[in-house]
C-alpha positions in Angstrom: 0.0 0.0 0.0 0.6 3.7 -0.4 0.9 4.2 3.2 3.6 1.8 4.0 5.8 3.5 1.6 6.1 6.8 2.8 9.0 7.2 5.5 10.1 10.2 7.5 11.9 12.6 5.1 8.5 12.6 2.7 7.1 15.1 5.3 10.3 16.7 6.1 9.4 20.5 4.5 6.0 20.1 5.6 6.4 19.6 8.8 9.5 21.5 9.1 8.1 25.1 9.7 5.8 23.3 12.5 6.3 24.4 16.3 4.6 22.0 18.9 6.7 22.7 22.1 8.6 20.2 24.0 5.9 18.5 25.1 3.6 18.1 21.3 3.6 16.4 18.4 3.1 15.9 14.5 1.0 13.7 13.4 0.6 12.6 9.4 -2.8 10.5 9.1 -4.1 8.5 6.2 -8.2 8.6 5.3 -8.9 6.4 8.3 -7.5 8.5 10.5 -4.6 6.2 11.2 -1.0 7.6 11.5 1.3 6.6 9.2 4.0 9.1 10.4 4.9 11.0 13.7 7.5 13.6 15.1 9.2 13.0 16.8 9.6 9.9 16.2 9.9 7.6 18.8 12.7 4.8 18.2 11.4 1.5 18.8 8.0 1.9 18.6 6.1 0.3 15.1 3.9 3.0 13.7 1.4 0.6 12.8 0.9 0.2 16.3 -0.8 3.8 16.4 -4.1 3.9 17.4 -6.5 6.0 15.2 -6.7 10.0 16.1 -10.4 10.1 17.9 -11.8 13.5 18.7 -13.0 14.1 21.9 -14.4 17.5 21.8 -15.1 19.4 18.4 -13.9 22.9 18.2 -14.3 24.2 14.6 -14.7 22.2 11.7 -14.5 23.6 7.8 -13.6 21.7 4.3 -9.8 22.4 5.3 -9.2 22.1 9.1 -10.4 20.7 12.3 -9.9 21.8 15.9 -10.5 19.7 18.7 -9.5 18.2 21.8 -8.3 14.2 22.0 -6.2 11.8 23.8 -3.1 11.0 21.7 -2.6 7.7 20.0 1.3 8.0 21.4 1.1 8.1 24.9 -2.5 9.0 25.9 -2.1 12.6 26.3 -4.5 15.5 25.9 -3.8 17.7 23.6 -5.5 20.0 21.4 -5.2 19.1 17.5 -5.4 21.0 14.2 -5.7 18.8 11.0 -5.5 20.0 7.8 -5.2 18.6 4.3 -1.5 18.3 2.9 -2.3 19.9 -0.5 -3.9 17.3 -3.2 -1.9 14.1 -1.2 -4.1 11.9 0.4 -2.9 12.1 3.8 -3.7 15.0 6.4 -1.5 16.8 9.0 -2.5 17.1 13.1 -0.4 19.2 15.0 -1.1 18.6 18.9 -0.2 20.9 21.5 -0.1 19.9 25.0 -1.9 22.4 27.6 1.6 22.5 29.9 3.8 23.7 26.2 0.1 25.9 25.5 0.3 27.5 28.8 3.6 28.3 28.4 3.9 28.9 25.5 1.0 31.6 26.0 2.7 32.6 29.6 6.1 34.0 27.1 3.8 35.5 24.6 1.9 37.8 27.6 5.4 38.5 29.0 6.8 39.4 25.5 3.4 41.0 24.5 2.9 43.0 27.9 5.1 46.0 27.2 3.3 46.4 24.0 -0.2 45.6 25.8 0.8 48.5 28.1 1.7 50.5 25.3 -1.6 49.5 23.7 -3.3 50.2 26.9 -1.7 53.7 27.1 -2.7 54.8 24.0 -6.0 53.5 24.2 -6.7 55.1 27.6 -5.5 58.3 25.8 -7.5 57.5 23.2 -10.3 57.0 25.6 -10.0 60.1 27.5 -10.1 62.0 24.5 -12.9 60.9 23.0 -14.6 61.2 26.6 -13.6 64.8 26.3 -14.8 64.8 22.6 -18.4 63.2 24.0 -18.3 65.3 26.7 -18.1 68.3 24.5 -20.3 66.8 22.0 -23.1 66.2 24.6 -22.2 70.0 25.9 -23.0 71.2 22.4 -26.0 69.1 21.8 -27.5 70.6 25.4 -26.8 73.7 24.7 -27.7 73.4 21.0 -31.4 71.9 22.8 -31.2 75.3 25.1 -31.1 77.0 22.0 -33.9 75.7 20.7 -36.0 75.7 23.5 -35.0 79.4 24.3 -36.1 80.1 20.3 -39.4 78.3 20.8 -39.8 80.3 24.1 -39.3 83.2 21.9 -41.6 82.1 19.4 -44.6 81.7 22.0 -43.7 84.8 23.5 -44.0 86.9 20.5 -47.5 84.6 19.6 -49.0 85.4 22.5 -47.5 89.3 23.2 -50.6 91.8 22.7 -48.3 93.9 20.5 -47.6 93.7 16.9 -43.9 92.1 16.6 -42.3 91.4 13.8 -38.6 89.6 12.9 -37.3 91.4 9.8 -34.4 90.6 8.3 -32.7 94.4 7.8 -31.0 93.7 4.6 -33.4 91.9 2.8 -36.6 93.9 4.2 -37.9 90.2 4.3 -40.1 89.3 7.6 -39.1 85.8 9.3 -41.8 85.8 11.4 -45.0 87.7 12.5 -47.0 87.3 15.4 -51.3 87.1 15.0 -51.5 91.0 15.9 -48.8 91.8 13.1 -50.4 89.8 10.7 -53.5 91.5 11.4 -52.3 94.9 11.7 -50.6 94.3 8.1 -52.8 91.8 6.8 -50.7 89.1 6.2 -52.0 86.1 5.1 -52.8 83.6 8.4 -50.4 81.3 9.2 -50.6 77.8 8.0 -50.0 74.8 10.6 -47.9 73.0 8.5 -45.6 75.8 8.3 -44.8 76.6 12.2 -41.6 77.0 13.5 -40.6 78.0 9.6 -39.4 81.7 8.4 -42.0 83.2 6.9 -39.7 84.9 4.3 -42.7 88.0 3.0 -41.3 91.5 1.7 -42.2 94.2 4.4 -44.0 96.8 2.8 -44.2 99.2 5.7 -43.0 103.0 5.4 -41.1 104.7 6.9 -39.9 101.7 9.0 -38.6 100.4 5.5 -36.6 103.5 5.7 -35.2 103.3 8.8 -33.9 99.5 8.5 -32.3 100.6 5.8 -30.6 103.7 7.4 -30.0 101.4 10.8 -32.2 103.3 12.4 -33.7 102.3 15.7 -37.0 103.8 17.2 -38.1 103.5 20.7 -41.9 104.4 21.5 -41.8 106.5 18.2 -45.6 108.0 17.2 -45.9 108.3 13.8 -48.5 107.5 10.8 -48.1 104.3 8.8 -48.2 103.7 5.5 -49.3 100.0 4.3 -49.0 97.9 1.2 -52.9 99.3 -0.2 -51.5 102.6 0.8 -53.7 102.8 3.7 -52.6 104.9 6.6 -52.8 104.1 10.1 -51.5 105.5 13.5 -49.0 103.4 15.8 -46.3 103.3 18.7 -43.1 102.2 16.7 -40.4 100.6 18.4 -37.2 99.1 16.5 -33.9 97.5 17.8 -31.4 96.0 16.1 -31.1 92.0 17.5 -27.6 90.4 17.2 -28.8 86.5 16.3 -26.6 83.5 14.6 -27.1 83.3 11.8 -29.2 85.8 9.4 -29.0 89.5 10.9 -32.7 90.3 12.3 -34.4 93.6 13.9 -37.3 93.1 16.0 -40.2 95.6 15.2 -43.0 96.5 17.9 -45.8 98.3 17.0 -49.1 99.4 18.8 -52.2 100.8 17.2 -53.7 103.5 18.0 -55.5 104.5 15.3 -59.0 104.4 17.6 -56.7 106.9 19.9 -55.9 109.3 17.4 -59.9 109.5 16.0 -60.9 110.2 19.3 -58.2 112.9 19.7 -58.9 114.4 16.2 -62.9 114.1 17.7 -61.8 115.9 20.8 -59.6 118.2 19.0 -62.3 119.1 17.1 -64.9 119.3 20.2 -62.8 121.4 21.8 -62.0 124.0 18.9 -66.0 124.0 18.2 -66.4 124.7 22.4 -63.9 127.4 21.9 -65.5 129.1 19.2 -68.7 128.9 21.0 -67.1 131.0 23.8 -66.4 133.4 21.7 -68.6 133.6 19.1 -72.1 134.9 19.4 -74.7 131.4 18.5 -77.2 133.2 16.0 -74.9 135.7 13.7 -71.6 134.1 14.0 -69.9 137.3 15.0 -67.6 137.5 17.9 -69.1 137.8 21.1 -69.3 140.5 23.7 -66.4 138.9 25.9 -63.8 138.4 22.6 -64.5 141.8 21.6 -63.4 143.5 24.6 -60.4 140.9 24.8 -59.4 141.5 21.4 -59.6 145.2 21.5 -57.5 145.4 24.9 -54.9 143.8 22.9 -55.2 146.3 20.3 -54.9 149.1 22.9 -51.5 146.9 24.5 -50.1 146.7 20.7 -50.8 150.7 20.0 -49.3 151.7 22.9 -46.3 149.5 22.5 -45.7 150.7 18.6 -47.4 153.9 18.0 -49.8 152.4 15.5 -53.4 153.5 15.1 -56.3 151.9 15.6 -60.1 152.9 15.3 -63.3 150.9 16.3 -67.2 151.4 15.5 -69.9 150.9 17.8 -73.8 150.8 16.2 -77.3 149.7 16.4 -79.9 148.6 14.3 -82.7 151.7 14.3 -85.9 151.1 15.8 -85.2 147.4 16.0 -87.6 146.7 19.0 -90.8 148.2 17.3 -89.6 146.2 13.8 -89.4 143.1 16.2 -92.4 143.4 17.7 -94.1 144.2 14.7 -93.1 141.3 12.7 -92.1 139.4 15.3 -88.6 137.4 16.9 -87.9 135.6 13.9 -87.9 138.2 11.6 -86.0 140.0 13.9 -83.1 137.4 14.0 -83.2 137.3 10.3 -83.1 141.1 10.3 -79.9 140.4 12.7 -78.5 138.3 10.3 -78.4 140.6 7.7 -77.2 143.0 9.4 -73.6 140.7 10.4 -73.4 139.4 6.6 -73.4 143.0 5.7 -70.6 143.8 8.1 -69.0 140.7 7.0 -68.6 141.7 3.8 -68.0 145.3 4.0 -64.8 144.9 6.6 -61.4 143.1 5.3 -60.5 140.1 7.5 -57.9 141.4 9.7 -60.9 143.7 11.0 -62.9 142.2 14.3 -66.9 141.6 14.0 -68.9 141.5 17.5 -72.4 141.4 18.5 -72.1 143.0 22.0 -75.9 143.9 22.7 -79.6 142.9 21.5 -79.2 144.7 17.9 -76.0 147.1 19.2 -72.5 145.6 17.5 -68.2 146.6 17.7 -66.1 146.7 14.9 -62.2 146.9 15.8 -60.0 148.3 12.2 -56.5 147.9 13.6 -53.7 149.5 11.8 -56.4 151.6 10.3 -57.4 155.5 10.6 -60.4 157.2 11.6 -61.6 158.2 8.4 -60.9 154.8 6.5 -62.9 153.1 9.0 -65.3 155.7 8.7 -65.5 154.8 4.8 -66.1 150.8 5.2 -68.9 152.2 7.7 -70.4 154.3 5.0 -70.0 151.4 2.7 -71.8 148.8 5.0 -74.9 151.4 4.8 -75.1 151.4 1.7 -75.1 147.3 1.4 -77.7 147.9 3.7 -79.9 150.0 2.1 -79.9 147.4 -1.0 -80.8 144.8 1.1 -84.6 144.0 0.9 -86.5 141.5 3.5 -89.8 139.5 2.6 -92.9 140.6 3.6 -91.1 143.9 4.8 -91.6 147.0 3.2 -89.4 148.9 5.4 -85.3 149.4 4.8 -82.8 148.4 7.4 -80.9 151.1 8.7 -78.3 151.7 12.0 -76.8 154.6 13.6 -73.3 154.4 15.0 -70.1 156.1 16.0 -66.3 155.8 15.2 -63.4 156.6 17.2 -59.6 155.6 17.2 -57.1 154.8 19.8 -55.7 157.6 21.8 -52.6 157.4 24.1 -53.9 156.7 28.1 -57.2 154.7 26.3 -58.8 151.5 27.8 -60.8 149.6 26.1 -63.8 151.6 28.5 -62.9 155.3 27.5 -62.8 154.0 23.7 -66.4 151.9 24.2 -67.8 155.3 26.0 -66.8 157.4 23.2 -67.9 155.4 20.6 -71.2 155.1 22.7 -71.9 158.7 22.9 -71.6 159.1 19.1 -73.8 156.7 18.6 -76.4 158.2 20.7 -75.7 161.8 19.4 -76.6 159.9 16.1 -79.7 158.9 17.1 -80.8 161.9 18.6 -79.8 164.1 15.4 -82.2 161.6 13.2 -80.7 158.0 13.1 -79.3 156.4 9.9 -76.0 158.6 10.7 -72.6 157.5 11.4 -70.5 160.2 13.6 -66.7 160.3 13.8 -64.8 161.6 16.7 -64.0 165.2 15.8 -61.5 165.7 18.6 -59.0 163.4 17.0 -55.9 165.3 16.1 
């Protein structure tokens, strides 16, 4: 046979590169597991005599190799075997390894290998501690990138649920990243979707002058101004603007408060109140100055001619038998006949020239910066309107009596009225329908 044939040098280079310790050995096996050669080889001892290779406990089995544990066909001993195929002869290779030459054997490889474990070990636990550090840091970054977040969505509710309009524009784009419900009402933005929370909302701002002042780098704190919108609609609001340093894109937080229903009740009482005022001053049925204005305004007359030197001259006159017209045709056409009477003086005297009722039918005209004699002719000038003036159901004409005098140094507005007065009384008595002019003025 095949097998008795082969002797110890066939193996040789095979076996040669083989370590198996003092205590192994080398085993070559035929297909029935019986050894037809071993090294060392033991002198004396007939190879036929080998017992056949029995595993006792399977390690790993493949095509190629087998590892296991069995008692040696030699001498009995325990050793752990690796059988392999010896390329395409048919005869396999066991190496065995006794556990005193494996313990040993694995005893020098730790001492050998323990400077370079320690190295290992070294460098790993460098290795370790740094990416510690590096997870330490990372989880740092990732809770305070989570604090970010939360403090953004803090900031988010906030400006949803602040009663002010607040806007996040973006200063050099003019493009708002996000509105709250009171600035998208206020501008009439469209609402926002659910879908798109938590997203920029990236709209133009169409907003003057705060368009204006992101530009310039303005900021505004509690400014009051008038609005102009997208539609060109105007509307009044508390402006405030600050310039917000954020990662990222630059942004500018607008605030804005409306008070549009503010400013129409202040225009309302604006208005009230310049209508109250003109009431105190202005007599109700012939829209003249009243008695109290007149005497005001002509004290101030008096204070300005006394300051500058300028002349002044005022009128004083009443409608000629008014009562006995009034009660003939009773109060309303007496009002009527009143009314006439201050449309004629209206538009007889120039506007710098002050118009009062001061009596039932008795009225003052004040002619500042003018002379006796020109007031004299606007006086003549209102008769005559007068005299044209027809009334229905009135045959009569319409005519007063009055006197004119100007300002003299030492005057009050009394010693003026007085004067004025007498003339118009020395009118009536020479015939009525006459206007007199103070002949003592130099």
């Amino acid at each position: 046979m095949a097998t008795g044939l082969i002797n110890h040098n066939f193996f040789q280079d095979e076996v040669s590169r083989l370590t198996v310790g003092e205590h192994g050995e080398i085993l070559v096996l035929d297909q029935r597991q019986l050894t037809v050669a071993r090294w060392p080889k033991v002198e004396g001892l007939d190879p036929q005599s080998y017992r056949p290779l029995q595993p006792h406990i399977m390690l790993s089995r493949d095509a190629s190799q087998m590892l296991f544990s069995a008692p040696s066909s030699f001498d009995g001993s325990m050793r752990l075997y690796s059988v392999r195929q010896t390329g395409n002869y048919p005869f396999q290779v066991a190496v065995g390894i006794s556990r005193e030459d494996f313990t040993r054997y694995v005893w020098d490889k730790a001492w050998l290998a323990l400077p370079g474990w320690l190295f290992v070990a070294a460098l790993t636990l460098l290795a370790l501690r740094k990416h510690l550090s590096n997870l330490n840091q990372h989880q740092q970054l990732l809770r305070g990138n989570e604090r970010i977040r939360e403090s953004e969505e803090q900031a988010r509710r906030i400006l949803d649920t602040a009663p002010l309009a607040l806007l996040l524009v973006n200063p050099q784009t003019l493009r708002i990243q996000h509105a709250n419900a009171p600035a998208r009402e206020l501008l009439r933005l469209p609402p926002q979707q659910p879908e798109a929370a938590g997203r920029e909302l990236n709209l133009p701002l169409k907003l003057q002058p705060v368009e204006r002042w992101l530009l310039d780098g303005e900021d505004a704190l509690q400014r009051e101004i008038e609005l102009e919108l997208e539609d060109k609609s105007r509307l009044w609001a508390i402006v405030s603007l600050q310039q917000l340093n954020r990662e990222g894109a630059p942004s500018s937080l607008i605030a804005m408060y409306d008070i549009s229903g503010r400013k129409q009740l202040e225009q309302q009482l604006h208005e009230s109140n310049l209508q109250l005022a003109e009431m105190a001053i202005t007599d109700p049925l012939t829209r003249l100055y009243n008695r109290r204005h007149g005497d005001m305004v002509l004290k101030d007359e008096i204070s300005r001619c006394e300051r500058y030197g300028q002349t002044m001259a005022i009128a004083v006159f009443d409608i000629d038998h008014f009562k006995k017209f009034n009660d003939q045709y009773g109060h309303q056409a007496g009002d009527d006949v009143l009314v006439a009477v201050a449309n004629a003086l209206r538009d007889s005297t120039r506007n710098t020239d002050i118009n009062a009722r001061i009596g039932g039918e008795e009225f003052m005209v004040v002619f500042p910066y003018t002379r006796l004699r020109d007031a004299h002719k606007v006086m003549l000038r209102m008769q005559m309107a007068l005299t044209h003036t027809t009334f229905p159901f009135v045959e009569q004409r319409i005519t007063f009596s009055g006197g004119i005098t100007d300002w003299r140094p030492g005057d009050t507005p009394a010693t003026m009225v007085s004067r004025a007065d007498k003339l118009l009384y020395e009118a009536k008595l020479s015939g009525r329908n006459i206007i007199l002019c103070d002949q003592d003025t130099p």
